[in-house]
C-alpha positions as CSV (number, residue, x, y, z in Angstrom):
1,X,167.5,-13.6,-127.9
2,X,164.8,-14.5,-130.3
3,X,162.1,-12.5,-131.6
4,X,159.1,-14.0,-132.7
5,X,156.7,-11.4,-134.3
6,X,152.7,-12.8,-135.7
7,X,152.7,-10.1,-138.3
8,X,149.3,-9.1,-140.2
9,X,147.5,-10.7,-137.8
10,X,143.9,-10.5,-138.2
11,X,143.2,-9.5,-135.3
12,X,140.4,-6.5,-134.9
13,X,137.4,-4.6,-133.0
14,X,134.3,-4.9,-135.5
15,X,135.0,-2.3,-138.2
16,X,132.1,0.5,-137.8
17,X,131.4,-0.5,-141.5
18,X,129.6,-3.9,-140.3
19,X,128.5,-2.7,-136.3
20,X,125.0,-2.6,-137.1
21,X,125.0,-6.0,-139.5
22,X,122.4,-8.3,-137.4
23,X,124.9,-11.4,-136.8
24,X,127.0,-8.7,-135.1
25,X,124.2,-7.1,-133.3
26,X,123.0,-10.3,-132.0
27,X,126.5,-11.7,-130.8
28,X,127.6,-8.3,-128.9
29,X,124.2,-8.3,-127.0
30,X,124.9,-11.4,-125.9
31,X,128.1,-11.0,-124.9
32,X,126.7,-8.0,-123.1
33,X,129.0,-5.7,-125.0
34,X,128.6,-2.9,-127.9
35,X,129.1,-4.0,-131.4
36,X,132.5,-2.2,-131.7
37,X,133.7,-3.6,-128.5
38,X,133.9,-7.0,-129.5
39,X,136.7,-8.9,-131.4
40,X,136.0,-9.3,-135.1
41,X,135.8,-13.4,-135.7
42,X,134.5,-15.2,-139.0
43,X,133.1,-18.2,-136.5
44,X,130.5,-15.9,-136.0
45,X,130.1,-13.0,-138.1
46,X,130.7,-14.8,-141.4
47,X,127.7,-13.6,-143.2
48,X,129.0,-9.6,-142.4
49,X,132.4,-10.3,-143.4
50,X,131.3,-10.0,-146.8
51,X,130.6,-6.5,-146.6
52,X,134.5,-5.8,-145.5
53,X,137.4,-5.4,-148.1
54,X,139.7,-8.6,-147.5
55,X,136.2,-10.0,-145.7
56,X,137.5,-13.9,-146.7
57,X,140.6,-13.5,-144.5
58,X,139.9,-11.5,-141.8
59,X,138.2,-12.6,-138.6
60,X,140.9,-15.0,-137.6
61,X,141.9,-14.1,-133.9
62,X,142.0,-17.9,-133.3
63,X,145.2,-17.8,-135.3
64,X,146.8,-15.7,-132.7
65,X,145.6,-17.5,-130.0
66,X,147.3,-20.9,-130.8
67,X,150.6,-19.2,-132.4
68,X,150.8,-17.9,-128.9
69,X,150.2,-21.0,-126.6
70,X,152.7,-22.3,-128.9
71,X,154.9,-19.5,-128.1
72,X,154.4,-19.0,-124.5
73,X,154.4,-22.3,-123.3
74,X,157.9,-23.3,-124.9
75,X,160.8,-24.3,-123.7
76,X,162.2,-21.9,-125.2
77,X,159.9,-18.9,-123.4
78,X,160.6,-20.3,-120.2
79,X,164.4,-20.4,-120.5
80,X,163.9,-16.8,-121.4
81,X,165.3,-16.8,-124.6
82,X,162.6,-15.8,-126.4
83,X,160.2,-12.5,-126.9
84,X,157.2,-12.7,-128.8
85,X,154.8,-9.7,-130.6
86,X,151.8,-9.6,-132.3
87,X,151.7,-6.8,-135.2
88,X,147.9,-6.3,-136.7
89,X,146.2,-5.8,-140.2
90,X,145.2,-2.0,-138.9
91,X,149.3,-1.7,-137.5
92,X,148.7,-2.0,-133.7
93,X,151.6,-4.2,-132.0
94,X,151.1,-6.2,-128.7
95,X,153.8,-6.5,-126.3
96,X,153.6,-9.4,-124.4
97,X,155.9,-10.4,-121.0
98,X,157.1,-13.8,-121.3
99,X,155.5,-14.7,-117.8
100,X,151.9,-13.9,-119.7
101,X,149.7,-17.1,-119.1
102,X,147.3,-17.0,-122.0
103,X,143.9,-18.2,-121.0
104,X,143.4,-21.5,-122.9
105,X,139.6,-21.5,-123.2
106,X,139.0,-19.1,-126.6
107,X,136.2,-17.3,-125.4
108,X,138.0,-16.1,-122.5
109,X,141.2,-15.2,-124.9
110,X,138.6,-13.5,-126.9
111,X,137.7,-11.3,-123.8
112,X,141.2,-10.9,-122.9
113,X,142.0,-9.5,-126.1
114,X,139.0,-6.9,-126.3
115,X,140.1,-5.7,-122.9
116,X,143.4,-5.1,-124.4
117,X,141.6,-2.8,-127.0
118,X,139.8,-0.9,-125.2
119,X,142.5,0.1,-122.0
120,X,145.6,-0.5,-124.1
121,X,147.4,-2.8,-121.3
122,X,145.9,-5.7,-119.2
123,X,146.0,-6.5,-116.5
124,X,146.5,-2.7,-115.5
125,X,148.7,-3.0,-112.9
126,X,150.9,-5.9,-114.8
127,X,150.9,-4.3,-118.0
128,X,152.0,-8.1,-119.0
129,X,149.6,-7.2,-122.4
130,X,150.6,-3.7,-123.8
131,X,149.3,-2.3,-127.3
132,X,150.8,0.8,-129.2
133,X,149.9,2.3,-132.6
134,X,153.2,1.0,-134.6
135,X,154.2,-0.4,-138.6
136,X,155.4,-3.8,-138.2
137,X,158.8,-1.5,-140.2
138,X,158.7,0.5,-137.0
139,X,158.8,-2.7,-134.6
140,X,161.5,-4.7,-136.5
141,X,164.0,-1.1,-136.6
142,X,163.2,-0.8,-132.5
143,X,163.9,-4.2,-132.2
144,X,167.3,-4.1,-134.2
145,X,167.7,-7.4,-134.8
146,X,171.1,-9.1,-136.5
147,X,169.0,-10.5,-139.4
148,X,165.3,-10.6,-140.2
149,X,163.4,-14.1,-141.9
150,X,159.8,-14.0,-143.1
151,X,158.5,-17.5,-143.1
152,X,156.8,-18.3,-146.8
153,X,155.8,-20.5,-148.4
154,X,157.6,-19.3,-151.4
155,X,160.8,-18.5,-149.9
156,X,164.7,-20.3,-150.0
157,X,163.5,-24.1,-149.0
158,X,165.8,-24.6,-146.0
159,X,165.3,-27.9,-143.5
160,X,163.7,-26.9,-140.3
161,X,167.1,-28.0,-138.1
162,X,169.1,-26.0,-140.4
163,X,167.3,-22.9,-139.9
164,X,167.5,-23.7,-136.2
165,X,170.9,-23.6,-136.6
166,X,171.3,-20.1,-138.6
167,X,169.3,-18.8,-135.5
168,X,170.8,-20.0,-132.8
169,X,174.5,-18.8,-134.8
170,X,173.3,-15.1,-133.8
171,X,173.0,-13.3,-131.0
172,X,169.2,-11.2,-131.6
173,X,167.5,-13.1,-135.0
174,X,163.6,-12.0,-135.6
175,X,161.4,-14.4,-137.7
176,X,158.1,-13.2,-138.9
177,X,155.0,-15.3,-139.0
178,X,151.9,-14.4,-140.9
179,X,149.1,-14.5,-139.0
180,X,146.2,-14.7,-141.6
181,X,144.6,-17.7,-143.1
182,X,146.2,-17.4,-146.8
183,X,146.7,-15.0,-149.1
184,X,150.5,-12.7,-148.6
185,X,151.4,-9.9,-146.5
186,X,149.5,-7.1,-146.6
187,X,152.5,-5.3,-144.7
188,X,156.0,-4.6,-147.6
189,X,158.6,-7.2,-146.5
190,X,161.7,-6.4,-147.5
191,X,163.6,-9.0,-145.4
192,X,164.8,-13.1,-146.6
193,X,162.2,-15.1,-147.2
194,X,162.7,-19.0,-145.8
195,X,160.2,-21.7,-146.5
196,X,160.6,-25.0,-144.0
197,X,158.5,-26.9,-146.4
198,X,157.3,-28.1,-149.4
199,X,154.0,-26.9,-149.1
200,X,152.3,-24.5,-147.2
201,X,152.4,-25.0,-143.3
202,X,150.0,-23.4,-140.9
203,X,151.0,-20.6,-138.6
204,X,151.0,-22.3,-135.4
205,X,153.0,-25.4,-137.4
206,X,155.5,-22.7,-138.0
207,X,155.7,-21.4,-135.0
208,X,156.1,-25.1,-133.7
209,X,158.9,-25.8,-135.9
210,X,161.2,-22.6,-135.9
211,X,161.0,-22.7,-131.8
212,X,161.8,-26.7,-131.2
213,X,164.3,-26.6,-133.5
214,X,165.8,-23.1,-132.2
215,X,166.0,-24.7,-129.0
216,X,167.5,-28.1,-130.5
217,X,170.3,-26.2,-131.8
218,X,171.4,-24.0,-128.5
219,X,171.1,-27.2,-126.1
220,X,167.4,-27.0,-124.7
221,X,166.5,-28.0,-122.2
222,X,168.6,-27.6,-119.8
223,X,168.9,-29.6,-117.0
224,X,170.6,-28.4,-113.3
């Protein structure tokens, strides 16, 4: 089994600090929804991001949302060899079934994800969503994986079908993605760094890579 964890994610309600800026204001009464009920996102709350520490990387749920169509709609998924988590900036870590059909439109992700927030599992009688308070050190040691790789950009330059094959030679590997728009980790990552190119790759290119190459190297698909 593979792990597949979108670690730092920027992924957050409004922060109290910025609830009462105007573009904020303006875009949660129009969604219908309280300033702090509504997913932080640099589209449209640039101007208040620069009132937040970190304000030129966060805002980035987008980044989530295509790591995890990625994810979700592989091969790999629906062979069920895969399990994938988001871990946040503010160390909250979504669980997500692998029978979860993201919604592809962003705005209704977006609502998906604030739903989430606020009752901690959706749909509440699935649970195929589920949030819990937890350090992205506290997911990987529940997890106990065989090894852990953090994909960077300065880490041990390995060709992408070679890491496929490293995976696929162990029986429960976790990779860690960032999910933020540059910058490092804010979380301490302790684990091998691997880099799959030689320069940097978006998260969702990542995600694309480590997973059709994964699958290359344990003979998917497979047909009846």
């Amino acid at each position: 089994m593979l792990h597949l964890v979108i670690a730092d994610a920027e992924l957050e309600l409004v922060p109290e600090g910025i609830a009462n800026h105007p573009a904020v204001v303006n875009y949660a009464r129009r969604r219908g929804k309280k300033p702090n009920e509504v997913i932080l996102d640099g589209s449209y709350h640039h101007s208040a991001l620069k009132r937040l520490p970190d304000g030129e990387r966060r805002g980035r749920p987008d980044i989530v949302h295509i790591c995890l169509l990625n994810a979700l709609e592989s091969i790999a998924n629906k062979e069920n060899v895969l399990r994938v988590y988001v871990h946040t900036r503010n160390d909250e870590v979504i669980y997500i079934k692998p029978e979860t059909r993201l919604p592809r439109n962003y705005n209704r992700f977006l609502g998906l994800m604030e739903s989430l927030f606020k009752k901690g599992a959706v749909p509440k009688d699935l649970k195929l969503l589920r949030m819990e308070e937890k350090s992205l050190e506290e997911l990987i040691e529940e997890l106990n994986p065989d090894e852990v790789f953090v994909m960077h950009e300065d880490g041990e330059s390995i060709k992408p079908e070679n890491f496929g094959k490293i995976l696929s030679g162990l029986q429960n590997p976790l990779v860690i993605v960032g999910g933020f728009p540059h910058g490092d980790f804010r979380s301490k990552i302790p684990w091998k760094k691997i880099s799959l190119y030689k320069e940097p790759l978006m998260a969702w290119t990542v995600v694309s890579e480590v997973l059709v190459n994964f699958e290359a190297s344990i003979g998917l698909p497979w047909f009846p």
